[in-house]
C-alpha positions as CSV (number, residue, x, y, z in Angstrom):
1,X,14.7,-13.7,-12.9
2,X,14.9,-13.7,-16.6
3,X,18.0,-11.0,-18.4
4,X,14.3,-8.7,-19.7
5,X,14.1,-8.3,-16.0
6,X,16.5,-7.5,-14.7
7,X,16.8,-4.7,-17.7
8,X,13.8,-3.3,-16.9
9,X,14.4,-3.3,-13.2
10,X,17.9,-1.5,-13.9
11,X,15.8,1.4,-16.1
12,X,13.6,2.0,-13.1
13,X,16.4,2.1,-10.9
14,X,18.5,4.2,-13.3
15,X,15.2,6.9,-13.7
16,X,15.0,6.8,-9.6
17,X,18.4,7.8,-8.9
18,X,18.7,10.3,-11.9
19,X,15.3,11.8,-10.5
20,X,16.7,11.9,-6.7
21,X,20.0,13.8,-8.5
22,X,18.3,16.9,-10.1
23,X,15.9,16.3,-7.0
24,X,12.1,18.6,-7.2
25,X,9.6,17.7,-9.9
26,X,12.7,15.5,-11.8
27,X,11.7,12.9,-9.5
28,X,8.5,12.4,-10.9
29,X,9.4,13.7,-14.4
30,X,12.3,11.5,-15.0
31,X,9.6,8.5,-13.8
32,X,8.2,9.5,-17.1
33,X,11.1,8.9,-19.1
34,X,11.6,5.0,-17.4
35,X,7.8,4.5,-17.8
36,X,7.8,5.3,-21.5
37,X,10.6,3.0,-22.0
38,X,8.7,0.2,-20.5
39,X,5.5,0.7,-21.9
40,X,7.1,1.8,-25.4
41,X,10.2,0.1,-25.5
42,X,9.6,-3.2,-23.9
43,X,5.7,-3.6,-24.3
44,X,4.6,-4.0,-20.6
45,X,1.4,-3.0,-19.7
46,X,0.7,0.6,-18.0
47,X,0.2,0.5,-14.2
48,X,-2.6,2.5,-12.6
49,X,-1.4,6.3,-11.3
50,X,-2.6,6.9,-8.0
51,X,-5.2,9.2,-7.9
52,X,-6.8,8.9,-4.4
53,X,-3.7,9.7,-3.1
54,X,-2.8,12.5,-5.1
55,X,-6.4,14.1,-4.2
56,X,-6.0,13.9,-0.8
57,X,-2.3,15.4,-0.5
58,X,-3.6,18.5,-2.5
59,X,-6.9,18.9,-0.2
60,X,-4.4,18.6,3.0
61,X,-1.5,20.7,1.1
62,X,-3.8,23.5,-0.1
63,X,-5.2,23.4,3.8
64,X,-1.5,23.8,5.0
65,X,-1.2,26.4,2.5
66,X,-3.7,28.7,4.1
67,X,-2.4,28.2,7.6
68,X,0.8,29.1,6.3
69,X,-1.2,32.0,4.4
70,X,-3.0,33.3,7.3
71,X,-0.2,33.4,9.5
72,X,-1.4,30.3,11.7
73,X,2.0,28.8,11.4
74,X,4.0,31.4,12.5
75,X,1.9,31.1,15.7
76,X,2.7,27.7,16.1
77,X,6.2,28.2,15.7
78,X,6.3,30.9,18.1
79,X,4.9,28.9,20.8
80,X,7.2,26.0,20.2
81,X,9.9,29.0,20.5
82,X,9.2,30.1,24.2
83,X,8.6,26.3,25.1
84,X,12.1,26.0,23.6
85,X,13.2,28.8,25.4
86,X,12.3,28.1,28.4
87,X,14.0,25.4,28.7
88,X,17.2,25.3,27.3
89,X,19.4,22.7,28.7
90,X,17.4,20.1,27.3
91,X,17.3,21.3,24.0
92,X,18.5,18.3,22.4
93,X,15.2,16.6,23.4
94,X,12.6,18.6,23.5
95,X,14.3,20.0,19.7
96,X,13.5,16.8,18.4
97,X,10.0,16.5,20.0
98,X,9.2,20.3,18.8
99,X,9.9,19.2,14.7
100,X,8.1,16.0,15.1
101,X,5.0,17.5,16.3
102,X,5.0,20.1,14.2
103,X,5.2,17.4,11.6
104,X,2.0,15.2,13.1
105,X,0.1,18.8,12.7
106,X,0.8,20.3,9.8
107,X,1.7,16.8,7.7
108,X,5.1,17.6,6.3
109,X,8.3,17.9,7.4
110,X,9.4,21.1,5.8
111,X,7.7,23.3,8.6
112,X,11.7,22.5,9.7
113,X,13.0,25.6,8.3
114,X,11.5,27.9,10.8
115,X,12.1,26.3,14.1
116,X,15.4,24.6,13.0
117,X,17.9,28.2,13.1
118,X,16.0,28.6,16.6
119,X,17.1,25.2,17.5
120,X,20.6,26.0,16.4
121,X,20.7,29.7,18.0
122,X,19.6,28.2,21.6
123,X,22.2,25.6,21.7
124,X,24.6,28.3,20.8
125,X,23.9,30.5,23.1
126,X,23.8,27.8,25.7
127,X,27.4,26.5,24.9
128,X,25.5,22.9,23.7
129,X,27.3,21.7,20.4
130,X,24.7,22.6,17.9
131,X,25.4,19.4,16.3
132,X,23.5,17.3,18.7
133,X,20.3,18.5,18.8
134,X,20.1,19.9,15.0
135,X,20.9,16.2,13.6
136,X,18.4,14.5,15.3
137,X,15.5,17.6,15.0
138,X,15.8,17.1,11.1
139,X,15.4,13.5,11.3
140,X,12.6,13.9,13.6
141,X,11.0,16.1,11.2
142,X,10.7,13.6,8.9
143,X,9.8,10.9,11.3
144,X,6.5,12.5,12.1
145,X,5.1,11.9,8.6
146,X,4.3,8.5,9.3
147,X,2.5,9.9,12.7
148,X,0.8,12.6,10.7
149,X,-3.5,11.7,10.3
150,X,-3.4,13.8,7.4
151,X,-0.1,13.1,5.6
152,X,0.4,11.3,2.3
153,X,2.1,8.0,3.5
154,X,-0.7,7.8,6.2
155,X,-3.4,8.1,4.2
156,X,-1.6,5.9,1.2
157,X,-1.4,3.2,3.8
158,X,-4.9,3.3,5.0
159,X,-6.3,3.5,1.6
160,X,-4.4,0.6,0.1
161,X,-5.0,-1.4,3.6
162,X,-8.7,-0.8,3.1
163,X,-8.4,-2.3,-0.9
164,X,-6.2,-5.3,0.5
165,X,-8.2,-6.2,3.1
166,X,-6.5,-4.7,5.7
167,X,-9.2,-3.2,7.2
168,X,-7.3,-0.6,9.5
169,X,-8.3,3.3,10.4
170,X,-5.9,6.4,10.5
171,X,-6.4,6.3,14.6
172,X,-5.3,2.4,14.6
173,X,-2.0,4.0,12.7
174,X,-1.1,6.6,14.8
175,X,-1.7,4.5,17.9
176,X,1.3,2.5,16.4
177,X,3.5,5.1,14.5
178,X,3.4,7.7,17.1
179,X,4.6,5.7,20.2
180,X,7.1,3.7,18.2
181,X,8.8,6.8,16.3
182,X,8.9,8.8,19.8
183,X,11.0,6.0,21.4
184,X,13.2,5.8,18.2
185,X,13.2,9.5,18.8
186,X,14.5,9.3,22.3
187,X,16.8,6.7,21.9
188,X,18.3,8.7,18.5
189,X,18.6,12.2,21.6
190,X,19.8,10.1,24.2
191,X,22.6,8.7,22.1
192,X,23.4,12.7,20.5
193,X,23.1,13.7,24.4
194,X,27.0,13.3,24.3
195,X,27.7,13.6,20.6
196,X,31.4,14.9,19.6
197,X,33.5,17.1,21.3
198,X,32.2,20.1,23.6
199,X,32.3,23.5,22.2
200,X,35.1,24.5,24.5
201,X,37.3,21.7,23.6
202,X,36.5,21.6,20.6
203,X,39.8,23.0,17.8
204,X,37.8,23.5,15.0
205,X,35.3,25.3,16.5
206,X,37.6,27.2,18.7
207,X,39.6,28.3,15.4
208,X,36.4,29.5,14.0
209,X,35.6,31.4,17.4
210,X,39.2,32.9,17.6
211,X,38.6,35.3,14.2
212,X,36.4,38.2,15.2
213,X,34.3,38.1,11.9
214,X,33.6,34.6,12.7
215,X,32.8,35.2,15.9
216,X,30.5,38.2,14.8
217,X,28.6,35.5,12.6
218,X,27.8,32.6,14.9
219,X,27.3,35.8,18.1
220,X,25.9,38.3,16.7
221,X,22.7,37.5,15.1
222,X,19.6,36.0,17.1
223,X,17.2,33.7,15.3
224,X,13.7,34.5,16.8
225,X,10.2,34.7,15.9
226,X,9.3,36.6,19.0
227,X,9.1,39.8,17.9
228,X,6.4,38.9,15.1
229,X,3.2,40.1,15.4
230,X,0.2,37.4,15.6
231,X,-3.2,38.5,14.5
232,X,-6.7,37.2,15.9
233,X,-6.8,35.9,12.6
234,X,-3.6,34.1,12.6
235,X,-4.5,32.8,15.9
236,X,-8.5,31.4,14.7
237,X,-6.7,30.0,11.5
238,X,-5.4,27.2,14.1
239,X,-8.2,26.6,15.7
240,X,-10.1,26.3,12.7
241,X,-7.2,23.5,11.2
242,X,-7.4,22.0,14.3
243,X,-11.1,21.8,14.7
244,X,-10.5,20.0,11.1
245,X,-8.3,17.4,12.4
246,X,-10.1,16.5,15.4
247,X,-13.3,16.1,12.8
248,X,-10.9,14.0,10.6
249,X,-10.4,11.5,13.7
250,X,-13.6,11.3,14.7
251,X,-15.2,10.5,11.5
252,X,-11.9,7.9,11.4
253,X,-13.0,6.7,14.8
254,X,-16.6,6.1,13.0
255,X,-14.4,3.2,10.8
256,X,-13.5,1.2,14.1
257,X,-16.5,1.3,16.0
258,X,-19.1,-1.4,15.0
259,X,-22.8,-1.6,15.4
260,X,-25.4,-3.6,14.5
261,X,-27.5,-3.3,11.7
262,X,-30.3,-6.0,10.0
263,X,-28.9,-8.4,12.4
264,X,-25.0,-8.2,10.9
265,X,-22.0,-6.4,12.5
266,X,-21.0,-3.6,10.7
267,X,-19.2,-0.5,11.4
268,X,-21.1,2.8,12.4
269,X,-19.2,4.2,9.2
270,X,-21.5,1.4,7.5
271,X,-24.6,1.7,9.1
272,X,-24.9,5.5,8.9
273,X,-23.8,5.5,5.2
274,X,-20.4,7.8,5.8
275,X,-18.5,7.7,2.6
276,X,-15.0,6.5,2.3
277,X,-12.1,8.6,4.9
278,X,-10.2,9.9,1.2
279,X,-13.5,11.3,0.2
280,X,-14.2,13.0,4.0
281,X,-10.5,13.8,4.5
282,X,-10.7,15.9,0.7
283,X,-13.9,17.8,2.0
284,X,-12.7,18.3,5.3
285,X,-9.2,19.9,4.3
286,X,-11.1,22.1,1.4
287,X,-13.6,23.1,3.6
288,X,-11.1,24.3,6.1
289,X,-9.0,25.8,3.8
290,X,-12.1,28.1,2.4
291,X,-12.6,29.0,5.7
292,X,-9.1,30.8,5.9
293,X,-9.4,32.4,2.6
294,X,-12.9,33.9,3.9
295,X,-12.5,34.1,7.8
296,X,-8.9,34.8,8.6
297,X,-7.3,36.8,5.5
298,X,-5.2,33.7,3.9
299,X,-4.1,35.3,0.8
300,X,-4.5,32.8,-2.2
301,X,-1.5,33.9,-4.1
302,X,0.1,34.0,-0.7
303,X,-0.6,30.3,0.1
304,X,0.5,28.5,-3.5
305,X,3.7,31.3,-3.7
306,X,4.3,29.4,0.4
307,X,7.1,26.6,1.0
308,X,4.6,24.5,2.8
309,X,2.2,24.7,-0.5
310,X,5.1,24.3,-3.1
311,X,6.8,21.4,-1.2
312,X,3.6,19.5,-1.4
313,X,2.7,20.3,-5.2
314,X,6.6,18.7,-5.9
315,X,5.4,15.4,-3.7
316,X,2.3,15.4,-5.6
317,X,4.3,15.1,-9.3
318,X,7.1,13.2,-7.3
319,X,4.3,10.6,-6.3
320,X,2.5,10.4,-9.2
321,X,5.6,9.1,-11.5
322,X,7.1,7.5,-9.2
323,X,4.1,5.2,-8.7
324,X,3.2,4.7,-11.9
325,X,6.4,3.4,-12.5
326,X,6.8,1.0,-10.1
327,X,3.2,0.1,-10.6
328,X,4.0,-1.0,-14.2
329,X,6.7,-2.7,-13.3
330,X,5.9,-4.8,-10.4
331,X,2.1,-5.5,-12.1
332,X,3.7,-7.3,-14.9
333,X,6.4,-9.3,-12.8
334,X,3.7,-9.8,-10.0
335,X,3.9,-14.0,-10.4
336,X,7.4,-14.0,-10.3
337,X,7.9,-11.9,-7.8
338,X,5.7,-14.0,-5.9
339,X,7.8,-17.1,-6.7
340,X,11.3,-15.0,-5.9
341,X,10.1,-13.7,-2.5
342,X,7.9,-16.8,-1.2
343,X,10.2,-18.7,1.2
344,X,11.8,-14.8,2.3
345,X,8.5,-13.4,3.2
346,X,6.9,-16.8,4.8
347,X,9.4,-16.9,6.9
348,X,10.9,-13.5,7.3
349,X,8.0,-11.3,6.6
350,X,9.6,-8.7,8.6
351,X,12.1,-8.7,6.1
352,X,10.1,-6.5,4.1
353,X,11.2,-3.0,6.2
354,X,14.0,-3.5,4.5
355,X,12.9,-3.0,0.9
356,X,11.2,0.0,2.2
357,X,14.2,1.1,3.4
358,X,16.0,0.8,0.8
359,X,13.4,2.0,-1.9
360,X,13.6,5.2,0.6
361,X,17.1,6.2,0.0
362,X,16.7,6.3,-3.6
363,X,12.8,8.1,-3.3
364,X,13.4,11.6,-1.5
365,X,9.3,10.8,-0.3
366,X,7.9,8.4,1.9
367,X,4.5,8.4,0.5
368,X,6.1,7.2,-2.7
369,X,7.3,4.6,-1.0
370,X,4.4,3.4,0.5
371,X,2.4,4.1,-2.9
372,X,4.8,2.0,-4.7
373,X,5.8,-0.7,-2.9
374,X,2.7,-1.4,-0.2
375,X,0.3,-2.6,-3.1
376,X,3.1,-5.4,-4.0
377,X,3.8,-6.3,-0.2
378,X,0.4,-7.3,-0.1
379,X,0.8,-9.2,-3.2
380,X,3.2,-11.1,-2.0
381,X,1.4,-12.3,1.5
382,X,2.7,-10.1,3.9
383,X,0.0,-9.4,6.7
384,X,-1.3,-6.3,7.3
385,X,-0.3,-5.8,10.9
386,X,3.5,-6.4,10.2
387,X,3.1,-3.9,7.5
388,X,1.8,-1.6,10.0
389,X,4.4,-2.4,12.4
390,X,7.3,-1.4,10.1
391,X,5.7,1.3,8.3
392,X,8.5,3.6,9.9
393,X,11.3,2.4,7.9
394,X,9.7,3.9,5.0
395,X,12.0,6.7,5.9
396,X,15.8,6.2,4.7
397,X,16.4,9.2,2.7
398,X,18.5,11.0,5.1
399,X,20.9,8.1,4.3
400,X,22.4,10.4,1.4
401,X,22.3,13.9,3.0
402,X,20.3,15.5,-0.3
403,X,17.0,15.9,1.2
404,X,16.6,20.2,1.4
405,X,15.7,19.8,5.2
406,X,19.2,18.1,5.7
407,X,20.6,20.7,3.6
408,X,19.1,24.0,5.7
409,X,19.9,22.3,8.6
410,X,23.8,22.0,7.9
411,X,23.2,26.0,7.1
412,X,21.4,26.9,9.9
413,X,24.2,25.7,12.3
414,X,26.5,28.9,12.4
415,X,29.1,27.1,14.6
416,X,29.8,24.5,11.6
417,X,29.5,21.5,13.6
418,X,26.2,19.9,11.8
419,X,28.1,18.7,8.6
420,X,28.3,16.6,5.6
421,X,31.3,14.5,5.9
422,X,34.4,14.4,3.5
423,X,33.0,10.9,3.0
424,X,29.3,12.0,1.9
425,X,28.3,9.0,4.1
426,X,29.9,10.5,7.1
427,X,27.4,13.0,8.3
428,X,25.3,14.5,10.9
429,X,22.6,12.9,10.2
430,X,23.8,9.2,9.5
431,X,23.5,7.9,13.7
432,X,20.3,9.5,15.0
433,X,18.8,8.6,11.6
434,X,20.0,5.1,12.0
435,X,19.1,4.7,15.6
436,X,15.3,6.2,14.9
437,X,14.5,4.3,12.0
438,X,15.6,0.9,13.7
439,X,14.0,1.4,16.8
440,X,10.9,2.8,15.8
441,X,10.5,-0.2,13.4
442,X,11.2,-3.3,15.8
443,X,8.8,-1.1,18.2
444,X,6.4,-0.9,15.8
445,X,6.6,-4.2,15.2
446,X,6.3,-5.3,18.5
447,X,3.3,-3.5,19.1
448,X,1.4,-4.8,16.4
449,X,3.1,-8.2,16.0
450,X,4.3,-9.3,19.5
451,X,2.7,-7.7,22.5
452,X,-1.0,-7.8,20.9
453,X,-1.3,-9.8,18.5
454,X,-3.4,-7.1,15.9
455,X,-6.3,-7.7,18.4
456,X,-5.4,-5.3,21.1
457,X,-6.1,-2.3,18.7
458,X,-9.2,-3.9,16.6
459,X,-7.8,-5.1,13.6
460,X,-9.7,-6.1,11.0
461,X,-7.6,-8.6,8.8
């Protein structure tokens, strides 16, 4: 690895972490700084931004939007709520399970904010330290992504499969990602089951519960969504983003099945002239989303002024520079690269989870990640079905508790028992983020790697 390099490599670095600092659109803006020091400075050759990506997370995002809109999600929530509710001993499992499939549905994590003071006012109430359900509901939210069919990472993965070779559908995903994160998932509640001290022996909170104000703040308020009223509209809004995912699968299930045609094998996709899944997902999501704006009162300048709607807009921008950054750099250095990484992935080529990984903690998105760095994993040899099986640990942001969800959650908890250490490292957050990751990737792995051998589930390599 020659000294221009490792330069370059520090600039890209440098513009990562400085993005992931100011956080929002500076991820993707400050991208643009290291890119036109590359290209300007240094002479290297401008990657490719990706576009398909990008199209496809404003078609689902601007779908999301409308539910939001509509008041669809609110409906959702409230449902999780009574579920939640209901059953209120075993918050700290079915918490976790309630954020990560809110994630699968709706495609990003941030749907958090609504459930997670719910979460938090259950426990509460049901003298559970807050601490162990909250921690691992915020990393669950941000597990689903890789579960979700129409979430950026998904879909990155399956389009840049597809352009490797890889030929592997959104179903073939999620019948890896979605069993693998939930047994990271349980493993990450059964080890919080226990976490810390119980709330009655507990001196800080105990101090806290002693002053009456104090008390009044973590008692006397009752997070709820109960009491809101759901229209037929809110309620067909669902349905019709539902009915829109289903279609999504099937036409996804269209990719796997195969037929033949003239005498050759091909895939019903193939042989009945479907166009590619980013160009069906894009008119599926639009489509839907029209029918909110006309059918069940989604207010336009209600869905863009929405979190859901905003959040994705920031991945877009965050995506796009990050991308095109590592793009530039890793397309010029592809040979060495090649040379530096042979024996390592030949032999190891599991080791690659951990350059996700780690790629993660510095990207606050794990469709950046898989934008970024996928294309080069292929590159460098790495088969497609251990790429699958450790597509989970693109998640590692929660590693430096900056990521908003994180934030809220610490918020959320009135009892003060979800934290961020004195030790930044040291939070709530660290062990069932840990513990999910890990197991969800050697699962995954296993799955695709181990226990079938990519046949089992139809791969195409």
């Amino acid at each position: 690895m020659s000294l221009v390099m490792i330069i370059e490599l520090l600039i890209v670095l440098a513009a990562l972490y400085v993005g992931s600092r100011y956080g929002s659109l500076a991820l993707g803006a400050i991208s643009g700084i290291g890119l036109a020091i590359l290209v300007f400075g240094f002479g290297l050759k401008p990657g490719t931004p990706p576009t398909d990506v990008i199209y496809i997370i404003i078609a689902a995002v601007t779908c999301a939007g409308t539910l939001q809109a509509s008041g669809g999600m609110d409906w959702m929530i409230q449902v999780a709520e009574k579920m939640l509710r209901k059953h209120p001993d075993h918050i700290t499992f079915l918490g976790p399970l309630t954020t990560f499939f809110l994630t699968v549905l709706v495609g990003t994590g941030h749907v958090v904010y609504t459930i997670m003071p719910i979460i938090c006012d259950i426990a509460l109430k049901k003298n559970i330290r807050p601490e162990r359900p909250c921690g691992v509901s915020s990393i669950a939210s941000q597990v689903g992504i890789t579960c979700s069919p129409i979430a950026a990472a998904v879909v990155a993965f399956v389009t840049i499969s597809n352009a490797n070779g890889f030929m592997v559908s959104i179903p073939q995903v999620l019948m890896v990602t979605i069993p693998a994160c939930l047994c990271g998932l349980m493993c990450a509640a059964a080890a919080s089951y226990r976490r810390g001290k119980d709330l009655d022996k507990d001196p800080d909170f105990l101090r806290r519960k002693s002053d009456p104000e104090m008390y009044k703040y973590m008692y006397g308020n009752s997070a709820t969504t109960l009491d809101k009223v759901i229209t037929k509209e809110a309620k067909a809004s669902v349905f019709i983003f539902l009915g829109a995912l289903l279609v999504i699968v099937l036409f996804a299930f269209c990719q796997m099945i195969h037929v033949t045609k003239g005498g050759e094998s091909v895939t019903l996709a193939t042989a009945i002239n479907l166009p590619k899944m980013n160009i069906i997902i894009q008119i599926i999501m639009l489509t839907a989303a029209a029918a909110n704006i006309m059918f069940c009162k989604a207010q336009p300048k209600k869905a863009v002024a929405g979190a859901v709607w905003q959040s994705g807009m920031v991945a877009v921008v965050a995506i796009y520079g990050i991308a095109w950054l590592a793009d530039t750099y890793f397309g010029n250095y592809l040979d060495e690269m090649k040379v530096m990484l042979a024996d390592l992935v030949t032999n190891y080529p599991w080791s690659i989870a951990f350059v996700f990984f780690l790629v993660s903690v510095l990207i606050n998105s794990q469709g950046a990640v898989v934008v970024a760095m996928l294309p080069l994993a292929y590159e460098l040899g790495i088969a497609g079905p251990v790429l699958l099986g450790v597509l989970p640990s693109v998640y590692g942001y929660f590693f430096i508790p900056n990521y908003p969800s994180d934030i809220a959650t610490v918020n959320f908890d009135r009892s003060g028992t979800t934290v961020i250490g004195k030790y930044l490292l040291n939070h709530s957050f660290m062990m069932p983020g840990l513990i999910c990751v890990t197991v969800s990737t050697i699962v995954g792995y296993l799955i695709t790697n181990v226990l079938f051998h990519g046949y089992f589930l139809g791969f195409v390599q």
